[in-house]
N, C-alpha and C positions, 0 to 999 in steps of 0.2 A: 704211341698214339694217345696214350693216358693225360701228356703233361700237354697236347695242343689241344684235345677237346676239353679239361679243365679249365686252361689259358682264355679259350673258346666262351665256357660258360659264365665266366666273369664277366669278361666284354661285353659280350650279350647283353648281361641283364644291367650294368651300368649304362651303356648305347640306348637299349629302349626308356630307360628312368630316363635320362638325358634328353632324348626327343620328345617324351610325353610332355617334360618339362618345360620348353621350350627356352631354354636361357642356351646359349654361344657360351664356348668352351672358355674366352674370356669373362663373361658376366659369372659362371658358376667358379671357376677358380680365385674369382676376388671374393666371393661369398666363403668359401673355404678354404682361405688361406693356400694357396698351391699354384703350379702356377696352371697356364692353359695345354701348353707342352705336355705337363706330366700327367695332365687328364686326357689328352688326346691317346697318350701312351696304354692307357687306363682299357680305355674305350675301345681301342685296337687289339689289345691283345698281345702289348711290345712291354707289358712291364705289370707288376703287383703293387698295390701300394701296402708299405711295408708297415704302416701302424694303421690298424683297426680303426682306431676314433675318427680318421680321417678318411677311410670307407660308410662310415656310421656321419660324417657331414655331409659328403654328397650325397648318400641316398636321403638323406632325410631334407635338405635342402631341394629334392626332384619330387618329394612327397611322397618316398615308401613307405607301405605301409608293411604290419609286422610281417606279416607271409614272406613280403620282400626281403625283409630285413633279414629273416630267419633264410631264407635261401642261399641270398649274401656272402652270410656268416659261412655257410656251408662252401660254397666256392672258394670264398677267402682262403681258407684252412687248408683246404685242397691242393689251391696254386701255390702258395706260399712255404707248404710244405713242396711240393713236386721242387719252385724255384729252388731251396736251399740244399735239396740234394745235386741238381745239376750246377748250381754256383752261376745261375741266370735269369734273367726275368724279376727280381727282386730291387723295386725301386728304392732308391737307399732316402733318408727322411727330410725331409723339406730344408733348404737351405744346406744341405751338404752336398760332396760330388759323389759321383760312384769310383767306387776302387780303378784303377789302368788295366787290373788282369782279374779274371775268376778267382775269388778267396780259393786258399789252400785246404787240400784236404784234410781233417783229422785223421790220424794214424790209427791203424784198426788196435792199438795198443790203448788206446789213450780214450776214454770216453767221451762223447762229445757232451756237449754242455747244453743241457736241455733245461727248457722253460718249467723251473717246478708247476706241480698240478695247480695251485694258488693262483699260480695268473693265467689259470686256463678260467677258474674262476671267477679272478676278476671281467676279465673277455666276458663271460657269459653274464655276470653280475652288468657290465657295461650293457648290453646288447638286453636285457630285461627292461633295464631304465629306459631305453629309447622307445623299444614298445611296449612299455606300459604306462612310459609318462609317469610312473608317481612319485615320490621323494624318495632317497637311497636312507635304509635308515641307518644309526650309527652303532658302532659297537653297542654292547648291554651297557656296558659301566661309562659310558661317555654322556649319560643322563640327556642327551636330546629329546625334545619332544616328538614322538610319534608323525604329524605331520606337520612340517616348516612351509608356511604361507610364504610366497617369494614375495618379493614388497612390489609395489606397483612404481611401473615406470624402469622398473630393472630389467629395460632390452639391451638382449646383445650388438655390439658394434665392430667393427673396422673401418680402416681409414688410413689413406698414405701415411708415412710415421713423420709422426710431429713432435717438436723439442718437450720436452717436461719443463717447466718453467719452475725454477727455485722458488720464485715468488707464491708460486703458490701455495707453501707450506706455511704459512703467517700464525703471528700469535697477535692477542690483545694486551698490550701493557698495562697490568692492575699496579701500576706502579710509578715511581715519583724520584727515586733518585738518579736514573740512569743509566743504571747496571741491565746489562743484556743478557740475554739466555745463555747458560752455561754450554746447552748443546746445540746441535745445529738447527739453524731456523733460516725462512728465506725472507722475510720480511715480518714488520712489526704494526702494531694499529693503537692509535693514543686514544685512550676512553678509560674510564676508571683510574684516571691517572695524573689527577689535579690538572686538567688542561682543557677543562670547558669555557663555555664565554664568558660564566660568570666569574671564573677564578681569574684569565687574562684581563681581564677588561671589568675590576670590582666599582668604577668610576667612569662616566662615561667620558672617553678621551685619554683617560690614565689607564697605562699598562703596565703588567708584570708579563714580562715573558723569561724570567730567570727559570722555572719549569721549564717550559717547552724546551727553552736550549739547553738546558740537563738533558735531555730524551734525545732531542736531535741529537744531540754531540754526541750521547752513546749510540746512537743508530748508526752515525756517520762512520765511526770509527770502527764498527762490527761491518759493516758496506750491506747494511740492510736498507731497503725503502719504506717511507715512513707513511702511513696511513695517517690524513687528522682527520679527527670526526666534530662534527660541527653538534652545539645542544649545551640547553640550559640558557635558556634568556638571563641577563643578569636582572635582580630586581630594580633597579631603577629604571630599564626599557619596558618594561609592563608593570608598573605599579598594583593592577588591580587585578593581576591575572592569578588563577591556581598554582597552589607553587609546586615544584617538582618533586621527583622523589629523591634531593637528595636536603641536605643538612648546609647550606650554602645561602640558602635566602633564595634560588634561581625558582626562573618561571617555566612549566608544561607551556608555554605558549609563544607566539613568532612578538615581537618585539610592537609596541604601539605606533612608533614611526617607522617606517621600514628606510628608511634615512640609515637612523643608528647601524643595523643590521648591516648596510653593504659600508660604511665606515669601516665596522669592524672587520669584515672579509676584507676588504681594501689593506689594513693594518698589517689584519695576519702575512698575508702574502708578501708583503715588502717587505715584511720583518723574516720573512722565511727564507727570502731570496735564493730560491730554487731546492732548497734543503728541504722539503717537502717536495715529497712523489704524485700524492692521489689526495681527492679531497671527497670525505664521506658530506653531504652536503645536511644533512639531519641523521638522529640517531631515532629509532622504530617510531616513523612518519605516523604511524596509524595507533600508535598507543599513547590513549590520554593522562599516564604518567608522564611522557614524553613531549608528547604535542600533542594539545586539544584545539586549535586553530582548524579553519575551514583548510582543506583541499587543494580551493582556488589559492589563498595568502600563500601555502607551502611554493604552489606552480611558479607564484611571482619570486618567492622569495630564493630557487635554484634558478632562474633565470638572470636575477640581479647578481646571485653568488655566481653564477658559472660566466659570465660576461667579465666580470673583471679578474676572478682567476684566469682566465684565456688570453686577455689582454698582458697581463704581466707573467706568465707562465705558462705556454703555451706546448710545454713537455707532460706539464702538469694531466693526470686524469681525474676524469669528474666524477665523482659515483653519485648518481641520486640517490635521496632522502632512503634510509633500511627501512623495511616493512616486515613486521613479527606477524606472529600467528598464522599462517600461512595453512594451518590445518583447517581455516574459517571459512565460509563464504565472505564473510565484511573486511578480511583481507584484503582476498581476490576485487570486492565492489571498489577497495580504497586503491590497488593497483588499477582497473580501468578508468577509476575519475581520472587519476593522475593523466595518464593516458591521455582522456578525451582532452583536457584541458591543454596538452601540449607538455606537459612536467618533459619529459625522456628524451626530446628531441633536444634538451640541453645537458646532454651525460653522456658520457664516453662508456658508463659501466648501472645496471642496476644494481644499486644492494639490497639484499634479500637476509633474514637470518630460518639461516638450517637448523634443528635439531629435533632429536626425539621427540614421539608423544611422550614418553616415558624415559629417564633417561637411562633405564636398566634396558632400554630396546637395542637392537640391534644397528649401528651407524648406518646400516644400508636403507632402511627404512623413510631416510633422509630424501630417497629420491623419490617416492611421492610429490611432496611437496614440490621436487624439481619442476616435475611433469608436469604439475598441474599451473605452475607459471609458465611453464612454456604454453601450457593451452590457452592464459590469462593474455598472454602478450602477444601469441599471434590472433586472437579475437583484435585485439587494438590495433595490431599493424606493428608493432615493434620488434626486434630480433635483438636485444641489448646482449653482451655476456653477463652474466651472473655474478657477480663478489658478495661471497658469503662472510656476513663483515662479524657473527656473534651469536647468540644465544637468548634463551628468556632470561628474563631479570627475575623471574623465582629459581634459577638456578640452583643458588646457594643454601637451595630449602629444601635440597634434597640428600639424603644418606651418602655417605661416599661408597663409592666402590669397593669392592676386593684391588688388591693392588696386579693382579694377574691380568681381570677384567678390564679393569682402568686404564694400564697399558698395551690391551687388545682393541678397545676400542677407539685409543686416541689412535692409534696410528693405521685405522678403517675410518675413522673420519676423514683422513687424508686421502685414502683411496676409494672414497665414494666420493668424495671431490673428480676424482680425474674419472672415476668412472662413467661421471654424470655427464663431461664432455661442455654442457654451455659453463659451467662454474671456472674461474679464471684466478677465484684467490679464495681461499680457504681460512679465516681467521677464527683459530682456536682461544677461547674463553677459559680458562685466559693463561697468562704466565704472572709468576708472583704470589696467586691470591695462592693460599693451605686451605680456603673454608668452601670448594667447591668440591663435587664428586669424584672428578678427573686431576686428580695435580699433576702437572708435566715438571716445576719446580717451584717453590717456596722462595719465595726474596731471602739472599743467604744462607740456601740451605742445597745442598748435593739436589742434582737431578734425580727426580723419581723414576723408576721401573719407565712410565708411560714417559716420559722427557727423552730419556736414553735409546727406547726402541724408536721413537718419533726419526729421534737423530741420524738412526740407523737408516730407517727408509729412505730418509732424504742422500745417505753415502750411497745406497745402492742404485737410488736415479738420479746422482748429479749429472751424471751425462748421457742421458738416456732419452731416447724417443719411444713416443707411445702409438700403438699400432693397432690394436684390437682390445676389447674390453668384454666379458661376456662371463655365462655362470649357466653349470646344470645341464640340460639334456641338448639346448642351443648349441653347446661346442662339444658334444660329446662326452661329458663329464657327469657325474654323479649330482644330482640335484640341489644339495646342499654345498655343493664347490663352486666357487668363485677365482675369477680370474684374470687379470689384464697382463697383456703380451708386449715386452718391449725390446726394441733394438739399442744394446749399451756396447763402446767401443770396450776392446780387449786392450792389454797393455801395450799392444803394435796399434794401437787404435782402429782395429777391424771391427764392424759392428757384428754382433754374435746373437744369438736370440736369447732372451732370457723370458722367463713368466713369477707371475708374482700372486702368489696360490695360498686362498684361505676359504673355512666355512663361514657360512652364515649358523648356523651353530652345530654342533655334536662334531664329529670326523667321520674321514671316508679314506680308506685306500685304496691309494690311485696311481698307474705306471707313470714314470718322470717322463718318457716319452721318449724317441728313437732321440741319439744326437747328444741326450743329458748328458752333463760332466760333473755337476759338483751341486749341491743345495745348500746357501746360506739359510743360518737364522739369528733370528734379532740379537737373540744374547751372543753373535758375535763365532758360534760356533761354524766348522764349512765341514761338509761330508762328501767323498768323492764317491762317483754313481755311474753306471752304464746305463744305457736305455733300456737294459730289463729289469732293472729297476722299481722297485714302488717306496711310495714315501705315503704317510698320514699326514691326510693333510688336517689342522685343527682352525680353530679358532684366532688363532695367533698367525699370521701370514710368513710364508718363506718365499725365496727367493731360489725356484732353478735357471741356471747357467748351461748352454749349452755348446757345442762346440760348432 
């Protein structure tokens, strides 16, 4: 009678969460990954679910509170133990099947293999962070700070699983002869790279484009897409304007005839004849290094540019004018003019540039900023994707990195890209340059730490969809862990689950989860794992495989 009034007591209190609740065994099984079946199983009293954290989403998902949680815990242990003695009732873990027959019994010779004290531990370590909410703190010697502020805008998600798009791993080309990233990249963006209007176009009607076809050619030939970024008036279109911040004689300003201007957009494009992918249509619209012109001139001058790229290349994407400083209010004011004036309604893509307040901050930090453009542009009425085209231009006036750091961060730049969900292209600042914080590689010189882990990430999701994205006590995790869930095909091309697991800083250990098979990491290493399991998770992201 022991194993159906435990059975009993479980259902119960999951049955009433669930009513009080009010969500259909479909709306809650999409919220916690499972499906509606296995929660009805749940509810009835026909099955245990066999990993904790996924007891610790639905109740927390129906709004337990600790009393709950701590009673829970207690039934859990209960059934779970009763299930493994009889060899029934134990639902085996999400995405696998259950066994054809009752597992076989251990031999009263042979000791059975019991879950060390540690991850009875951890279980209770897990189930404190849910009801207490606060940060998991990290080992002594892992030097995190006491408490880790989650960055604003870092909600958790799911979502049908959708492709990873290569392209969105981009670099910016600080560079001029050709030569393409030694490691893997999914696209590239031309800026810093002797290819603005005033180096094309030193005369008005005379062109060089022996540059730009060094770059194309090597883009072409690597089968990357080529980002051009539009900027720098040449000085003979604004004689009397400010001049920019570079060494070229070009203007901060839109051209005095706006004649000139669609000439030369007109040029570029016939001269590119489809060898350009996307067209940044200004580079940091809002920064009078850049461009000191009205608003309105900018609205006219992507309307003229994105009319005749459409006309002759109609594959082509249009990304409007990038807008820096985004930590500002007079950002956000220079996004809504655009806005009112009409700018967006001739762009396929906003460019935005992402980075640190600080660049020692943490990459995740980054989605503030997201957030608070998504707030900017549904006040306007727009829903654009994001193309995160670069960085501040005092970049290069900052300390570099540890080369550990350096390499941890580049390649969370990339996964706070996908985490962020509207961002659709991620161009890191840059490839080429040695005089930035971050070197991914030096023109001519071996890929750095941060080049090579980059590369890696991008082998672990060449063919991979992205399904869930989340961090912290939201997915049952330890506060300081971070996570996005993807489905990658196996060598028969079966899709398998994998997750892709790092802190926002200090570490925390954490079980790999029922189903685990193996954990990559960046340097290349693979470790094979059951789901009793725990790994440390750090700073540096890994990659579990499941079966």
């Amino acid at each position: 009678m022991a194993e159906v009034r435990d059975f009993r007591e479980l259902a119960g209190a999951l049955t009433g969460l669930k009513q009080r609740s009010g969500l259909s065994y479909q709306e809650l099984g999409r919220r916690v990954f499972t499906s509606s079946s296995a929660l009805h199983r749940y509810c009835s009293g026909k099955a245990v679910p066999r990993d904790y954290g996924l007891l610790v989403r639905i109740a927390t998902e129906c709004g337990a509170g600790p009393d709950e949680l701590n009673e829970l815990l207690r039934y859990w242990r209960t059934a779970t133990g009763e299930a493994r003695a009889t060899g029934s009732g134990a639902d085996p873990a999400p995405g696998t099947r259950p066994p054809p027959h009752p597992p076989t019994r251990i031999p009263e010779d042979r000791p059975p293999r019991r879950r060390p004290p540690a991850r009875h531990l951890a279980l209770a370590l897990l189930l404190a962070i849910v009801v207490l909410g606060t940060a998991v703190a990290s080992a002594p010697d892992a030097g995190a700070p006491p408490d880790v502020p989650v960055p604003a805008g870092a909600t958790s998600w799911s979502q049908a699983p959708l492709p990873v798009d290569p392209a969105l791993f981009g670099v910016t080309m600080n560079s001029f002869s050709g030569a393409m990233p030694a490691f893997r990249v999914g696209a590239v963006r031309l800026w810093d790279s002797e290819t603005r209007w005033a180096q094309l176009e030193p005369r008005r009607g005379e062109f060089d484009w022996s540059t730009l076809d060094r770059l194309l050619g090597g883009a072409e030939r690597a089968g990357l897409p080529a980002l051009f970024v539009f900027g720098a008036t040449p000085a003979w279109a604004a004689p009397d304007a400010r001049k920019a911040a570079y060494g070229d004689g070009s203007r901060a300003a839109p051209p005095d005839d706006l004649d000139d201007w669609e000439a030369f957009v007109r040029a570029l494009v016939r001269h590119a004849g489809g060898r350009i992918d996307a067209y940044e249509l200004w580079v940091m619209g809002n920064h009078e290094h850049h461009y000191n012109g009205s608003v309105r001139t900018l609205v006219e001058m992507t309307r003229r540019a994105s009319r005749v790229i459409r006309e002759h290349d109609r594959d082509a994407t249009v990304v409007c004018p990038s807008v820096t400083e985004l930590w500002t209010a007079s950002a956000h004011r220079f996004l809504l003019r655009f806005a009112e004036l009409g700018g967006y309604q001739y762009c396929d893509a906003a460019g935005v540039k992402l980075y640190q307040h600080r660049v020692t901050d943490p990459p995740e930090t980054m989605l503030e900023a997201v957030r608070n453009v998504e707030r900017t542009f549904q006040r306007a009425g727009y829903h654009l994707p994001l193309w995160n085209t670069g960085s501040t231009q005092t970049l290069p006036l900052n300390d570099p990195l540890p080369e550990d750091r350096a390499a941890e961060h580049a390649v969370r730049f990339y996964l706070t890209g996908l985490y962020a969900r509207q961002v659709r292209r991620m161009y890191f600042y840059a490839w080429g340059n040695s005089k930035i914080p971050v070197v991914l590689q030096a023109e001519g010189q071996p890929p750095a730490k941060a080049g090579l882990y980059v590369g890696r990430l991008q082998q672990w999701l060449a063919h991979a969809r992205v399904r869930a994205c989340g961090h912290g006590v939201q997915i049952a995790l330890p506060e300081n862990v971070w996570q996005c869930e993807f489905l990658i095909p196996d060598e028969h091309g079966t899709p398998r689950r994998a997750r892709v697991r790092w802190t926002l800083t200090g570490t925390a250990d954490v079980p790999v989860g029922d189903g685990a098979k193996s954990v990559r990491y960046l340097d290349g290493r693979v470790r094979e794992v059951d789901g009793r399991d725990s790994e440390r998770i750090t700073e540096r992201p890994l990659l579990i495989e499941y079966g």
